[in-house]
C-alpha positions as CSV (number, residue, x, y, z in Angstrom):
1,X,0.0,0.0,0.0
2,X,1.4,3.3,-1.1
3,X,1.3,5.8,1.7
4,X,1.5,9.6,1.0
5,X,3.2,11.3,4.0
6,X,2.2,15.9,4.2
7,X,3.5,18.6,5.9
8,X,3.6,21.7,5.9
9,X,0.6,23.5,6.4
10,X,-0.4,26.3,8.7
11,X,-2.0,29.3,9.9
12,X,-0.7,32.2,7.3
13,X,-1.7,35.7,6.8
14,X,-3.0,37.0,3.5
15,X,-0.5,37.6,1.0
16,X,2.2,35.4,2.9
17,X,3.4,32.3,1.6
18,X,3.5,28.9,2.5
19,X,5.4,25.1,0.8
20,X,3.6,22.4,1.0
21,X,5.7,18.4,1.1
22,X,4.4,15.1,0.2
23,X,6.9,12.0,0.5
24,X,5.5,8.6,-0.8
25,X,6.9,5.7,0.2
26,X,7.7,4.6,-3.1
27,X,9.8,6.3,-5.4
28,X,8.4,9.8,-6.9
29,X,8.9,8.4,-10.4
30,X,7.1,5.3,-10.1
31,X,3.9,7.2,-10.7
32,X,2.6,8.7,-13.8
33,X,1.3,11.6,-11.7
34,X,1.3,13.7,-8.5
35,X,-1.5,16.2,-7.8
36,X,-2.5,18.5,-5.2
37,X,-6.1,18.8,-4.3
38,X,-7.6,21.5,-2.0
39,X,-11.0,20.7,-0.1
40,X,-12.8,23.9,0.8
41,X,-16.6,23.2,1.7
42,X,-17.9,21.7,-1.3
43,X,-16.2,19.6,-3.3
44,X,-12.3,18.5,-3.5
45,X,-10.3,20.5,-6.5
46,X,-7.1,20.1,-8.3
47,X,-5.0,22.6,-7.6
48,X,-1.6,21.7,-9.4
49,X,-0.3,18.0,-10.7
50,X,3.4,17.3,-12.0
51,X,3.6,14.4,-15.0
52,X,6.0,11.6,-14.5
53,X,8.1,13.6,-17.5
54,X,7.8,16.8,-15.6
55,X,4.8,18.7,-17.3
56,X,3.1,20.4,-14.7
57,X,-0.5,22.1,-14.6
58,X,-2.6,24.3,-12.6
59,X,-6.0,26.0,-12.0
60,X,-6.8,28.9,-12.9
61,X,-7.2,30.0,-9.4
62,X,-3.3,28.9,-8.5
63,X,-1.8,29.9,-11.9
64,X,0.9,32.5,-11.3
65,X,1.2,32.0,-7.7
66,X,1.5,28.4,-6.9
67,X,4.3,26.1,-8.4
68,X,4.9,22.4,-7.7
69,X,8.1,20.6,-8.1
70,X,9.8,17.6,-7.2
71,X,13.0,15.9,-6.3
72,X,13.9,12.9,-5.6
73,X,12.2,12.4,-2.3
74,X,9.2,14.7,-2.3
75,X,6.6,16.1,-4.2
76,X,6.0,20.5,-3.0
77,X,3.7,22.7,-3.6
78,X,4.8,26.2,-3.1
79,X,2.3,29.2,-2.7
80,X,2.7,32.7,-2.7
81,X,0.5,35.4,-2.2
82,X,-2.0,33.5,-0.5
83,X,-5.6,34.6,-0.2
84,X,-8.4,33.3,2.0
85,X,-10.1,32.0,-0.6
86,X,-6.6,30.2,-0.4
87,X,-8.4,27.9,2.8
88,X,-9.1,24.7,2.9
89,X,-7.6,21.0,3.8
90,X,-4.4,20.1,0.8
91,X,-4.4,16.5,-0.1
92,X,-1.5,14.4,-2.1
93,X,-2.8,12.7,-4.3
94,X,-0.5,10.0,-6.3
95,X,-1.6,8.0,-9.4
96,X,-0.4,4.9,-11.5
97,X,-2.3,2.9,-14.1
98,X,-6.0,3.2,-12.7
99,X,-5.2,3.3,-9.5
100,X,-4.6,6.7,-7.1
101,X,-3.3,7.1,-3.2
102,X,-4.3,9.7,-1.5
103,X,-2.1,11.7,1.7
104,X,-3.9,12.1,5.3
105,X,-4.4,16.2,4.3
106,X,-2.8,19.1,5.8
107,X,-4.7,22.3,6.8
108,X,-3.7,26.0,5.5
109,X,-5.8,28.5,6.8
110,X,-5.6,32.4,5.4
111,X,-6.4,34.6,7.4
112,X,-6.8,38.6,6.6
């Protein structure tokens, strides 16, 4: 069973910044994608995934301000300029074949 391990969240004010890390237990490359999704109330969203090969994507609500990456051990998300809208519980999410893994969540809350 893959596990997805987060960190990183917190309690930020607007406009501050904040990195977001998710380490699976197997290695990075082994999937073809890693994905962060935000839960606000309502339903779960994709905020940012990275391709196996390194493409990355966003929505429109993170483009310009949040970037993920990746290394060898970890996938990050890294936001700037956060806004409360911002809020919510992050979740990892990894995916191979048909099959996903999701992390436990960690909390960022914006705060004015």
């Amino acid at each position: 069973q893959v596990q997805l391990v987060e960190s990183g969240g917190g309690l930020v004010q607007a406009g501050g910044s904040l990195t977001l890390s998710c380490a699976p237990s197997e290695s990075i490359f082994d999937f073809n994608y890693m994905c962060w999704y935000r839960q606000a109330p309502g339903a779960r969203e994709l905020v940012a995934r990275i391709s196996v090969g390194g493409s990355t994507n966003y929505a429109d609500s993170a483009n310009g301000r949040f970037t993920i990456s990746r290394d060898n051990i970890a996938v990050y998300l890294h936001m700037v300029d956060l806004k409360s809208e911002d809020t919510g519980v992050y979740y990892c999410n990894a995916s191979r074949m048909s099959r996903n893994w999701w992390g436990q969540g960690t909390q960022v809350t914006v705060f004015s």
